[in-house]
DSSP file (Angstrom, degrees, kcal/mol; ACC not computed):
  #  RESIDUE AA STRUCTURE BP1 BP2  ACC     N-H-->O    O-->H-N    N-H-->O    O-->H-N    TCO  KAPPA ALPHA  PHI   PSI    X-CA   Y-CA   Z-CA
    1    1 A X              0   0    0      0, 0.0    51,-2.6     0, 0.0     2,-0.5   0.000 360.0 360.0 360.0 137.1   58.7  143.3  298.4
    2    2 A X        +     0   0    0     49,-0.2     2,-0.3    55,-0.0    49,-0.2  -0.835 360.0 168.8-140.5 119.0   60.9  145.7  299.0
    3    3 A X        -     0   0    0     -2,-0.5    47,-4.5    47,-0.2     3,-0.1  -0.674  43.0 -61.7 -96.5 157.2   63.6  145.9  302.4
    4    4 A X  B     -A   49   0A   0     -2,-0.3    45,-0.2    45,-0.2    -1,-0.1  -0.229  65.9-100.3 -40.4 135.1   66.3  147.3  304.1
    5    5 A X        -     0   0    0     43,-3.0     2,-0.2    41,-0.1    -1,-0.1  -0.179  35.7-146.1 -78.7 155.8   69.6  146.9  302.0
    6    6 A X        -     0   0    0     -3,-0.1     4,-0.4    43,-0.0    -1,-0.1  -0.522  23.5-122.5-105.3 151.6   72.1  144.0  303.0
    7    7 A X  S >  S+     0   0    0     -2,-0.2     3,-1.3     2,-0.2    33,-0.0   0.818 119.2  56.8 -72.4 -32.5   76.0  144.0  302.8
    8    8 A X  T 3  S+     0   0    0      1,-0.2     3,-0.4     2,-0.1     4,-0.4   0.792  98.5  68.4 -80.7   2.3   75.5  140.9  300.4
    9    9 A X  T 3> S+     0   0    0      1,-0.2     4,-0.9     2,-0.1     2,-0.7   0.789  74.2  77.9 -47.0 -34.2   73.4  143.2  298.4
   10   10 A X  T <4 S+     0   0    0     -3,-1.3    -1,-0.2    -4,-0.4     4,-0.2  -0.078  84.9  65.4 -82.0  42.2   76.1  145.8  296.9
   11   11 A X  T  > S+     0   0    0     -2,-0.7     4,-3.1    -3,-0.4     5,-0.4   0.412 113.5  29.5 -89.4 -65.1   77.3  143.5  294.1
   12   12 A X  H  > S+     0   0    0     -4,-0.4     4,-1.3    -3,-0.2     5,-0.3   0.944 125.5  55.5 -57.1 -33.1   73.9  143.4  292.1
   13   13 A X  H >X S+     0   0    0     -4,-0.9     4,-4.0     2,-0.2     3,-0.9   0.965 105.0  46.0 -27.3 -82.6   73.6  147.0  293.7
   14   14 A X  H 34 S+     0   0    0      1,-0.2    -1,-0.2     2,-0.2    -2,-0.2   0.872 113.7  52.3 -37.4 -57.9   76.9  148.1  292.3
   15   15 A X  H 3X S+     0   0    0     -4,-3.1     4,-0.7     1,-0.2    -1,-0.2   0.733 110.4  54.6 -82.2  -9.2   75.7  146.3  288.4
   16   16 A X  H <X S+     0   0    0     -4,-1.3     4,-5.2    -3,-0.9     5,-0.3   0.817  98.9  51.1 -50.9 -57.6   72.7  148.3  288.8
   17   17 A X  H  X S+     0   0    0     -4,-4.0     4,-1.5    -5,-0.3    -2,-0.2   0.673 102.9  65.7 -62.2 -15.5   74.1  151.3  289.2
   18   18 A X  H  > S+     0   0    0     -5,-0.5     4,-1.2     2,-0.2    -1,-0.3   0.898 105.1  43.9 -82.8 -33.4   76.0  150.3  286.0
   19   19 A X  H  < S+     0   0    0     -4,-0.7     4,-0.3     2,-0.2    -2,-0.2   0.868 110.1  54.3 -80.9 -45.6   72.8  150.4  284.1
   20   20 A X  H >< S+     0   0    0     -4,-5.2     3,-4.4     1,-0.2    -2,-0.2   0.988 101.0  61.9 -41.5 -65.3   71.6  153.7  285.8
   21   21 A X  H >< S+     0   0    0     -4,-1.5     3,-1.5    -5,-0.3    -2,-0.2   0.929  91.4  63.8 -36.0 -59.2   74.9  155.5  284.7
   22   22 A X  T 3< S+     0   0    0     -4,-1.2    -1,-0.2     1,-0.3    -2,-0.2   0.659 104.6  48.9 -48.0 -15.0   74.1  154.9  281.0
   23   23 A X  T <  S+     0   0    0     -3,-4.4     2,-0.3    -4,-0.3    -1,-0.3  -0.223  95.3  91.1-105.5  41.8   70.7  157.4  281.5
   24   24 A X  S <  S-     0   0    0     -3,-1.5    -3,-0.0     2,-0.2    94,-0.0  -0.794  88.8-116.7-121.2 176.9   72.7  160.1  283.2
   25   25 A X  S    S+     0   0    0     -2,-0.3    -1,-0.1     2,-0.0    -3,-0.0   0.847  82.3  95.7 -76.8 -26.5   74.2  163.0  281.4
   26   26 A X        -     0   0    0      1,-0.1    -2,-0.2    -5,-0.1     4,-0.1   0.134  48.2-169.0 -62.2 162.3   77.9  162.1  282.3
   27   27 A X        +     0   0    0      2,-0.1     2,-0.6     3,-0.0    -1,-0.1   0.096  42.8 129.4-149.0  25.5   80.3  160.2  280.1
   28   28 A X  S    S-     0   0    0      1,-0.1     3,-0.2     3,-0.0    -2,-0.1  -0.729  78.1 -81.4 -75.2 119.0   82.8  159.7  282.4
   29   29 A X        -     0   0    0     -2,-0.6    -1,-0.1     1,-0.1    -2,-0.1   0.171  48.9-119.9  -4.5  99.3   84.1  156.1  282.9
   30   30 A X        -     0   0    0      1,-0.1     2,-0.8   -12,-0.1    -1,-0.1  -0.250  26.6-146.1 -82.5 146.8   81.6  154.6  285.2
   31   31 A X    >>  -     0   0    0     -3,-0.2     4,-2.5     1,-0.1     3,-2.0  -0.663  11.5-166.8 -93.8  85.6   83.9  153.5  288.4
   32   32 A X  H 3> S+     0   0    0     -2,-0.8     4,-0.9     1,-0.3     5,-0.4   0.685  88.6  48.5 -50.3 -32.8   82.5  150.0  290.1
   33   33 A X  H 3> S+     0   0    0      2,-0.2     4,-2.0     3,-0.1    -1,-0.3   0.866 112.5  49.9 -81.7 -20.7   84.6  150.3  293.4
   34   34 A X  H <> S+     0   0    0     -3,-2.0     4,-7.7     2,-0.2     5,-0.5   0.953 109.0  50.7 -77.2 -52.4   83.5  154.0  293.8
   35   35 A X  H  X S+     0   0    0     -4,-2.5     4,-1.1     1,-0.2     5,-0.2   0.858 109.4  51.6 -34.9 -82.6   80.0  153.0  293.3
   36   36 A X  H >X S+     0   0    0     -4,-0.9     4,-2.4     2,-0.2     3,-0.8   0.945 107.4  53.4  -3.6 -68.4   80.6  150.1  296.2
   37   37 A X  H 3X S+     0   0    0     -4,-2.0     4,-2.5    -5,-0.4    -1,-0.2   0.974 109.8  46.3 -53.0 -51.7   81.9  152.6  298.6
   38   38 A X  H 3X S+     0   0    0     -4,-7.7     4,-0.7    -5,-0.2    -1,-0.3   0.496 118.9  41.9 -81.0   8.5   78.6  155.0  298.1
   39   39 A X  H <X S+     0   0    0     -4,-1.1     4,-1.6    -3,-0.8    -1,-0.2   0.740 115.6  50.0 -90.6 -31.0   76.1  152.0  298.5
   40   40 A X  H  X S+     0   0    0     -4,-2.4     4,-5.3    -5,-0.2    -2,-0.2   0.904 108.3  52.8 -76.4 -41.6   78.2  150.8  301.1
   41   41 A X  H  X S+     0   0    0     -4,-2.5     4,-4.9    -5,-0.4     5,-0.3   0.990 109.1  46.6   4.2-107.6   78.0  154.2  302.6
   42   42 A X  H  <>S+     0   0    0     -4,-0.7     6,-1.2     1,-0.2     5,-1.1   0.787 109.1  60.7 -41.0 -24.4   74.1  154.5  302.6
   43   43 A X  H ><5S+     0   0    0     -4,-1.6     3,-1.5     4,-0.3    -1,-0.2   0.970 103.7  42.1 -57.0 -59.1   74.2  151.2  304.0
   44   44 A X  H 3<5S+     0   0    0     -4,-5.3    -2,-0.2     1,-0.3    -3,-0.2   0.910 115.9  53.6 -69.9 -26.2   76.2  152.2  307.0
   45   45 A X  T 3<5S-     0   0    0     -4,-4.9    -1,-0.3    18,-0.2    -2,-0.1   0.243 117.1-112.5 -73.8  31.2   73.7  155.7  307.3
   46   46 A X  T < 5S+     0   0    0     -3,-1.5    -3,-0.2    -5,-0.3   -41,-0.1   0.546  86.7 120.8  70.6 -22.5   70.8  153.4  307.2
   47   47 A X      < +     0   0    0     -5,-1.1     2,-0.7    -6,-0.2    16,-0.5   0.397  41.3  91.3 -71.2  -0.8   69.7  154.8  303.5
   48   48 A X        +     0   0    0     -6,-1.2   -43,-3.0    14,-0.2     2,-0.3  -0.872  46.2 176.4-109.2 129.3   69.8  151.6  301.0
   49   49 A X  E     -AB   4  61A   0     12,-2.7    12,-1.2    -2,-0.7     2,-0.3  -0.922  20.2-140.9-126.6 161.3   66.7  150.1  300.8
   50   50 A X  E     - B   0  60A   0    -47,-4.5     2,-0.4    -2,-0.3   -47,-0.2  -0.810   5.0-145.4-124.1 149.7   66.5  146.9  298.1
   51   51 A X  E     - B   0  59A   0      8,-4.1     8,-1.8    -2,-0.3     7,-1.4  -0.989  20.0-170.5-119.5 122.6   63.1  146.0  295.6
   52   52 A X  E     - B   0  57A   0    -51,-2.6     2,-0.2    -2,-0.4     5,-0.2  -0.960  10.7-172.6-131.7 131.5   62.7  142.5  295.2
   53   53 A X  S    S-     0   0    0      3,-2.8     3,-0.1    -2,-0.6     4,-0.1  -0.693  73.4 -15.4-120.0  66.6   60.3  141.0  292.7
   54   54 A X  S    S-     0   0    0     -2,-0.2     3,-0.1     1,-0.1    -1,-0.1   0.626 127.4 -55.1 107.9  -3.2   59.6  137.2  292.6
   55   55 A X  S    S+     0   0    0      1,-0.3     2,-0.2   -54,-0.1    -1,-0.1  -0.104 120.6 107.9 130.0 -46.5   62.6  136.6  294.7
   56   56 A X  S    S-     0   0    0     -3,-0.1    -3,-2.8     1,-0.0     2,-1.3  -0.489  75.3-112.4-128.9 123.5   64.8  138.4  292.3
   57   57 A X  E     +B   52   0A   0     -2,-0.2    -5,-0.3    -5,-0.2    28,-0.0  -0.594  43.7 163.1 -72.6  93.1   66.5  142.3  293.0
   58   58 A X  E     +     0   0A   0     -7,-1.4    27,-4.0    -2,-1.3     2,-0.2   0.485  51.4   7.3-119.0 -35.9   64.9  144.2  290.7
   59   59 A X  E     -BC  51  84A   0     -8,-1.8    -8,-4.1    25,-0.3    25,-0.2  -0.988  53.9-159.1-165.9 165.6   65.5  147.9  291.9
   60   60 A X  E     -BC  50  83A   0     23,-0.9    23,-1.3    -2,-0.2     2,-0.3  -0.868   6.4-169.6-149.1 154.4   67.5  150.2  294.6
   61   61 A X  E     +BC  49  82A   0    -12,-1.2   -12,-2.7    -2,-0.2     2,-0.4  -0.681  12.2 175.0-161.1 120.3   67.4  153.4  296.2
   62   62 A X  E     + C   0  81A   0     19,-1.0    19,-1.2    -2,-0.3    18,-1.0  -0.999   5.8 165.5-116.0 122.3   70.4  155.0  298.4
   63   63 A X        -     0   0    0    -16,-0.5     2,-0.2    -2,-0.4    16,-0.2  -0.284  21.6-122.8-110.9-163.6   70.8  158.5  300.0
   64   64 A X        -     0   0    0     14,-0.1    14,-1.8    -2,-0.1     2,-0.1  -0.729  12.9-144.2-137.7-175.4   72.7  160.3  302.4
   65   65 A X  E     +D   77   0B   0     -2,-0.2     2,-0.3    12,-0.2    12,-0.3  -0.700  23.9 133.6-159.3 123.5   72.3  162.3  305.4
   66   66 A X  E     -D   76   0B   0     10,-2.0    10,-1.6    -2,-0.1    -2,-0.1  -0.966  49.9 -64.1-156.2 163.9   73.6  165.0  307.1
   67   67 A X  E     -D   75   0B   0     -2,-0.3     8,-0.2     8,-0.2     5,-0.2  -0.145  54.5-106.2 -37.6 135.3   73.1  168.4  309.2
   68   68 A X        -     0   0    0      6,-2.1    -1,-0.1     3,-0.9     7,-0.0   0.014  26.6-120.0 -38.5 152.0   71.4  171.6  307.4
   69   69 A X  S    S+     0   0    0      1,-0.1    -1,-0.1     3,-0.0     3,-0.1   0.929 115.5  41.6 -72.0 -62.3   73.8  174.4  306.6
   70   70 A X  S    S+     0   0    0      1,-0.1     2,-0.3     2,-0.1    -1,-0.1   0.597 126.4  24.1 -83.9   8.3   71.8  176.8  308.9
   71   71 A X    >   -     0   0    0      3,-0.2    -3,-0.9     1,-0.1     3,-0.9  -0.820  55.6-165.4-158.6 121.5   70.9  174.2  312.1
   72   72 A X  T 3  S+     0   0    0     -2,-0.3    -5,-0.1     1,-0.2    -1,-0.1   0.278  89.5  67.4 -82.9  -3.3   73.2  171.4  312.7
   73   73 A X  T 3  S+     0   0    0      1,-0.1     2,-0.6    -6,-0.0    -1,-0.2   0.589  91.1  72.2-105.3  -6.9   70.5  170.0  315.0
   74   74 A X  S <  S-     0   0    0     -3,-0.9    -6,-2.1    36,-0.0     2,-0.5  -0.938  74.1-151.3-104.3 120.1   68.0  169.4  311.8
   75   75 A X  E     -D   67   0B   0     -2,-0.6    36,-3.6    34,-0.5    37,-0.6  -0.913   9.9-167.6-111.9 154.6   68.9  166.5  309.4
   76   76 A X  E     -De  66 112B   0    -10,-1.6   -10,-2.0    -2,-0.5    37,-0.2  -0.947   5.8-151.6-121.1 125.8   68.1  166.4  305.8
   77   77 A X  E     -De  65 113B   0     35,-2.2    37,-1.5    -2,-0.3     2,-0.2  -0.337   4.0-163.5 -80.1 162.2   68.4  163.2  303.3
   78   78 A X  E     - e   0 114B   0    -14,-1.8    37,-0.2    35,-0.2   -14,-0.1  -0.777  21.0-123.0-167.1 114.2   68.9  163.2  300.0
   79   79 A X        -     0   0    0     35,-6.4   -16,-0.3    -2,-0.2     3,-0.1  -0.226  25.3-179.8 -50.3 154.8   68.3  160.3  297.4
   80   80 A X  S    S+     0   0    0    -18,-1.0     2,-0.3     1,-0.6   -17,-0.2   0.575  73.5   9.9 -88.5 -48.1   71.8  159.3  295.3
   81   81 A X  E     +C   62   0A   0    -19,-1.2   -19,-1.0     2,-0.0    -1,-0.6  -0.982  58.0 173.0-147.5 135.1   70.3  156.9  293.4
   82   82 A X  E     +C   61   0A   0     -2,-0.3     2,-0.8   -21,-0.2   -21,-0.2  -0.775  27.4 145.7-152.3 103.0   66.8  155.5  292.7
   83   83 A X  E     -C   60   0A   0    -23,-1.3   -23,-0.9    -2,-0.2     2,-0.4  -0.902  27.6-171.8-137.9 150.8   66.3  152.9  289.9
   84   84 A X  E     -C   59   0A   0     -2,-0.8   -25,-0.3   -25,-0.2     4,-0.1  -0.734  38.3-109.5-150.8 120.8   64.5  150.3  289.2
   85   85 A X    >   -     0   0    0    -27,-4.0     3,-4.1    -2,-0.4     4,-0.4   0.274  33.4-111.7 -71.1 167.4   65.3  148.3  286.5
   86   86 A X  G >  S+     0   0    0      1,-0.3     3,-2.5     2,-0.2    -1,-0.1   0.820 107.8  62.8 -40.0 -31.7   62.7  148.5  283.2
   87   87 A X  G 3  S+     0   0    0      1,-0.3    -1,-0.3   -29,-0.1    -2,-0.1   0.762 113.2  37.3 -67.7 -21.7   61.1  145.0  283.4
   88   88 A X  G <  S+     0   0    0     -3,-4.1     2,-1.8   -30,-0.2    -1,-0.3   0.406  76.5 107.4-111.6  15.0   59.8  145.8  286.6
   89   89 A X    <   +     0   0    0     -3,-2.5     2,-0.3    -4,-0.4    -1,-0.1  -0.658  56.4 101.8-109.2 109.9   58.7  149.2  286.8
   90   90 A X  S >  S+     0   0    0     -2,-1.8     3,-0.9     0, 0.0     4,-0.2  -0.866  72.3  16.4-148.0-177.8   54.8  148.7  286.8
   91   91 A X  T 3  S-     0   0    0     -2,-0.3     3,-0.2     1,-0.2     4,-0.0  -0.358 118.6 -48.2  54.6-140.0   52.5  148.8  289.5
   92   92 A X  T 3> S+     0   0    0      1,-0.1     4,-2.2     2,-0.1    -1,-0.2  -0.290  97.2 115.3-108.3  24.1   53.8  150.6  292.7
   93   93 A X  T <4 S+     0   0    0     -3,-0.9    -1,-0.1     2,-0.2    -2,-0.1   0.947  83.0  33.8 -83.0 -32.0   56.8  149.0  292.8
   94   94 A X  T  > S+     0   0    0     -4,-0.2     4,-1.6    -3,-0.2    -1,-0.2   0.647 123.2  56.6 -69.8 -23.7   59.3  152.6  292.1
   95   95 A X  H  > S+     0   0    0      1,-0.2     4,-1.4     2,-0.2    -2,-0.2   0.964 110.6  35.2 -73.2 -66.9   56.5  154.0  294.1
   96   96 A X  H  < S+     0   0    0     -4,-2.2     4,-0.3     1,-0.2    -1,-0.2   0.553 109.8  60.0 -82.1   8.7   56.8  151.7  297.2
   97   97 A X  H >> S+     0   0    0     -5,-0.1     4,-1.9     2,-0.1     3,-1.7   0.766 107.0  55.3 -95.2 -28.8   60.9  151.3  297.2
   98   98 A X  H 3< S+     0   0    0     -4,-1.6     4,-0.4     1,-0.3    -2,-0.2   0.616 106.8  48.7 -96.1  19.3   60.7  155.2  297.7
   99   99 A X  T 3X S+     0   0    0     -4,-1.4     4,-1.4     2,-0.1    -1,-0.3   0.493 105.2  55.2 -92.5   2.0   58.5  154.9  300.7
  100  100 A X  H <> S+     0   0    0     -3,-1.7     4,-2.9    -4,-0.3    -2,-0.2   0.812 110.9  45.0 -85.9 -22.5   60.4  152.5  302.3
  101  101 A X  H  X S+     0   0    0     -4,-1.9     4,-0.8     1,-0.3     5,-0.1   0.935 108.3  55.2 -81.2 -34.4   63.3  154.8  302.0
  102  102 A X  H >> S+     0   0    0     -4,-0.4     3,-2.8    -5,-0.3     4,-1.2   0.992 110.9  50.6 -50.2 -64.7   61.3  157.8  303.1
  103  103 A X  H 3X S+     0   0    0     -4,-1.4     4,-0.9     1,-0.4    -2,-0.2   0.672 105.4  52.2 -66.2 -24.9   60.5  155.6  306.1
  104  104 A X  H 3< S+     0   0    0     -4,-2.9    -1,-0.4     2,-0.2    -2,-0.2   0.261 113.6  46.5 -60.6  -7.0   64.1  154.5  307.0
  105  105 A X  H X<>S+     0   0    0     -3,-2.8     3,-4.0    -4,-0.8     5,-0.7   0.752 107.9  59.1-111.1 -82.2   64.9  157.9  307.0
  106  106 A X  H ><5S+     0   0    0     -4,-1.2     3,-0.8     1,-0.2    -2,-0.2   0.667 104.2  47.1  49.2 -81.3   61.9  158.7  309.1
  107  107 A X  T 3<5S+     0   0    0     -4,-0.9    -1,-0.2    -5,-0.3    -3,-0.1   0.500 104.3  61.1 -98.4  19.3   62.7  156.7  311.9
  108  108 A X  T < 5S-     0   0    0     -3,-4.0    -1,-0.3     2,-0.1    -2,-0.2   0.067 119.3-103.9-113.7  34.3   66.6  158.0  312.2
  109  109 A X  T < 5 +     0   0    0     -3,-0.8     2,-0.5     1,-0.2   -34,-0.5   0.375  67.8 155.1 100.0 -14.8   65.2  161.1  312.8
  110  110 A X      < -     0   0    0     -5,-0.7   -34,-0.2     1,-0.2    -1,-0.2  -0.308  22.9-167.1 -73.4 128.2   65.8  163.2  309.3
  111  111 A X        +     0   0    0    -36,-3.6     2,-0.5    -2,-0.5   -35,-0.2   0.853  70.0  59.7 -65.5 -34.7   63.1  166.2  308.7
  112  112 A X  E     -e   76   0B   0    -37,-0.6   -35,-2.2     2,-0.0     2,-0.3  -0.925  57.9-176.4-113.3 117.3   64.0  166.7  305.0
  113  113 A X  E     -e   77   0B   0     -2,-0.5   -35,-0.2   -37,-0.2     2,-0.2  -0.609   4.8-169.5-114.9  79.5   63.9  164.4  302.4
  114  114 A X  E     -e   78   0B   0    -37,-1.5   -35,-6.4    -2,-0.3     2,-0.3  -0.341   5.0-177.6 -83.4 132.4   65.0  165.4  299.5
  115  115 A X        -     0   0    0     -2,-0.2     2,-0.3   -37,-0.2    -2,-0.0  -0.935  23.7-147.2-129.6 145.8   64.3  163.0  295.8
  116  116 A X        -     0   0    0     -2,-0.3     2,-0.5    14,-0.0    10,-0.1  -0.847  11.8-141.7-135.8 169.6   65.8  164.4  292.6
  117  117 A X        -     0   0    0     -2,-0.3     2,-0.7     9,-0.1     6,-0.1  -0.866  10.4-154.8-115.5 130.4   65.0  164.4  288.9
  118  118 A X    >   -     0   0    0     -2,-0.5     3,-1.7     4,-0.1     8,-0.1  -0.921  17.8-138.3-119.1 116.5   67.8  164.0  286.3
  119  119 A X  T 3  S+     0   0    0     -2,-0.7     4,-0.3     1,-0.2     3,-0.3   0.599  98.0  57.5 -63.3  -2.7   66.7  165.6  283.1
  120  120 A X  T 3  S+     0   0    0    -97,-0.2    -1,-0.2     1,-0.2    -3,-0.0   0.168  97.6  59.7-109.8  26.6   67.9  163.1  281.1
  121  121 A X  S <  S-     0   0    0     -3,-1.7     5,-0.2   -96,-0.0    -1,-0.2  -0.181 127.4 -69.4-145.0  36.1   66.1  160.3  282.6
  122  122 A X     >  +     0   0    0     -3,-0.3     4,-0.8     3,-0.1     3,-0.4   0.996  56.6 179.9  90.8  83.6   62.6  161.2  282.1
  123  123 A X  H  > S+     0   0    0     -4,-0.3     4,-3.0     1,-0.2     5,-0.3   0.970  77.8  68.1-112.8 -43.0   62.0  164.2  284.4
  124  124 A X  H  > S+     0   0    0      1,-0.2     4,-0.8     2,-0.2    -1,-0.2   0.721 106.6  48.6 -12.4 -44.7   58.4  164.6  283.4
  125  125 A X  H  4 S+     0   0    0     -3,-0.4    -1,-0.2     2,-0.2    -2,-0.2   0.959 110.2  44.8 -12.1 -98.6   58.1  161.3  285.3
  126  126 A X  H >X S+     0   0    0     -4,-0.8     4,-2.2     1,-0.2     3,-1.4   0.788 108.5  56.5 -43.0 -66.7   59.9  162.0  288.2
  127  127 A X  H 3X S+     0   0    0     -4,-3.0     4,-1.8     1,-0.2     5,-0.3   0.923 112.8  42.6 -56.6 -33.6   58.2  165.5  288.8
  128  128 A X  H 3< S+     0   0    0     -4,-0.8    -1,-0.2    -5,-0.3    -2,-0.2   0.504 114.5  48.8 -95.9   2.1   54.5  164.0  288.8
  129  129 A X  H <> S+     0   0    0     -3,-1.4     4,-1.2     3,-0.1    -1,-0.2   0.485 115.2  43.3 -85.6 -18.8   55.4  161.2  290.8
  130  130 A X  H  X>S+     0   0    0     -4,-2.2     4,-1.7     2,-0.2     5,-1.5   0.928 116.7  46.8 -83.5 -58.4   57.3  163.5  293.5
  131  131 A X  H  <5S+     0   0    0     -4,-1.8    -3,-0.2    -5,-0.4    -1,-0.1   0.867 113.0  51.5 -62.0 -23.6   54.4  166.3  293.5
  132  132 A X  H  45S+     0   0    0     -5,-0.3    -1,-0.3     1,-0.2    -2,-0.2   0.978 103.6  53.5 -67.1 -42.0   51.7  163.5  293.8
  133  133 A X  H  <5S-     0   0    0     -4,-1.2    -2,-0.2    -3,-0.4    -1,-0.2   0.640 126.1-109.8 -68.7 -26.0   53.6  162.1  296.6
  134  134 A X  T  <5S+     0   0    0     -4,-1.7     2,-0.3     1,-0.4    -3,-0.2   0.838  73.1 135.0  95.6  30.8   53.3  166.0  298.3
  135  135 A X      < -     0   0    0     -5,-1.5    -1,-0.4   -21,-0.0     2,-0.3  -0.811  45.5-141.3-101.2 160.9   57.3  166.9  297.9
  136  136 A X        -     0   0    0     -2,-0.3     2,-0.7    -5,-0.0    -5,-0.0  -0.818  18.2 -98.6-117.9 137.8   57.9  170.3  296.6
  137  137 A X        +     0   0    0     -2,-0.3     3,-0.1     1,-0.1   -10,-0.0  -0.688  46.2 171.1 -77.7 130.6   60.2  171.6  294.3
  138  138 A X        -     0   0    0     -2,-0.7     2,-0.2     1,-0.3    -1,-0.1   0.602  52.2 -15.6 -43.5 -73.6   63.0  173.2  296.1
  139  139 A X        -     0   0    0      2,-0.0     2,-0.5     0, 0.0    -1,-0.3  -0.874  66.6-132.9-165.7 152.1   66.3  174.4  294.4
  140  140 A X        -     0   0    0     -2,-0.2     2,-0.5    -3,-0.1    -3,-0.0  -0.917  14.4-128.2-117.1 155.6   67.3  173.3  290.8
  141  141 A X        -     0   0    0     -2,-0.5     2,-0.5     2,-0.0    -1,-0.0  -0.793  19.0-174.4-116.9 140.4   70.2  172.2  289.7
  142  142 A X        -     0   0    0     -2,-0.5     2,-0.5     2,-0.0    -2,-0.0  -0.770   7.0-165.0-103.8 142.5   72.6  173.1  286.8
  143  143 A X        -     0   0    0     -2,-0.5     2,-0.4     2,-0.0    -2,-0.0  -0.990   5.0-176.5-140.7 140.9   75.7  171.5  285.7
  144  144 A X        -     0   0    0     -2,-0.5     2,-0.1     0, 0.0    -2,-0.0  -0.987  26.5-120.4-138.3 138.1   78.5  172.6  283.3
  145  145 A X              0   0    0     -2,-0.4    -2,-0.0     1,-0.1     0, 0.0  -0.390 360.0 360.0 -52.4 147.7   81.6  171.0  282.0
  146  146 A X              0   0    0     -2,-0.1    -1,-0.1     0, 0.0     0, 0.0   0.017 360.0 360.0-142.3 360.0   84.6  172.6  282.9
């Protein structure tokens, strides 16, 4: 099942997110309050939606949302975060937490929905689950240390 995120959600949220950090590229300390603030965030834009499996919170997805650079009257979303932890990702179950979110975003009115692909976290995946789903690739992103 997967629903609209909770306030008493961001703790398991928060230890999720702990597990997510370990497939990203960074190696920066992961920060647990910071996390908290950006689920709590998405919470208050309406963007955390929760996957629950048996009862049991299994996976997460949180965005943002804000005005276009070139029309402040079109908003655009943008995932943060999208996991779902290993034991559970069969079936539609990553599939269906990122329609729910699409659909909370949806009904506040955002045009753009933007889902992103971490090269260090399968991206092969991610791109044939996004282009099946009928998103388009966009802009890419690069990152350097400095």
């Amino acid at each position: 099942m997967v629903r609209d995120g909770k306030i008493e959600d961001l703790p398991v949220v928060v230890e999720m997110a702990r597990e997510f950090w370990t497939h990203t590229m960074y190696d920066d300390e992961f920060d647990a309050d910071h996390v908290h603030n950006m689920a709590s965030m998405a919470l208050d834009q309406g963007l955390l939606a929760i996957l629950e499996v048996d009862g049991v919170t299994e996976g997460f997805t949180a965005g943002v949302k804000g005005p276009l650079l070139g029309n402040a009257s079109v908003l655009s979303g943008t995932e943060i975060a999208w996991w779902v932890n290993p034991a559970a990702r069969k079936g539609r179950n990553g599939l269906m937490l990122m329609k729910h979110i699409e659909q909370m975003a949806k009904i506040q009115g955002i045009k753009y929905w933007n889902m992103v692909v971490m090269e260090s976290c399968m991206p092969e995946v991610g791109t044939a689950i996004y282009e099946r789903q009928g998103y388009k690739r966009s802009e890419t992103s690069f990152t350097r240390v400095l």
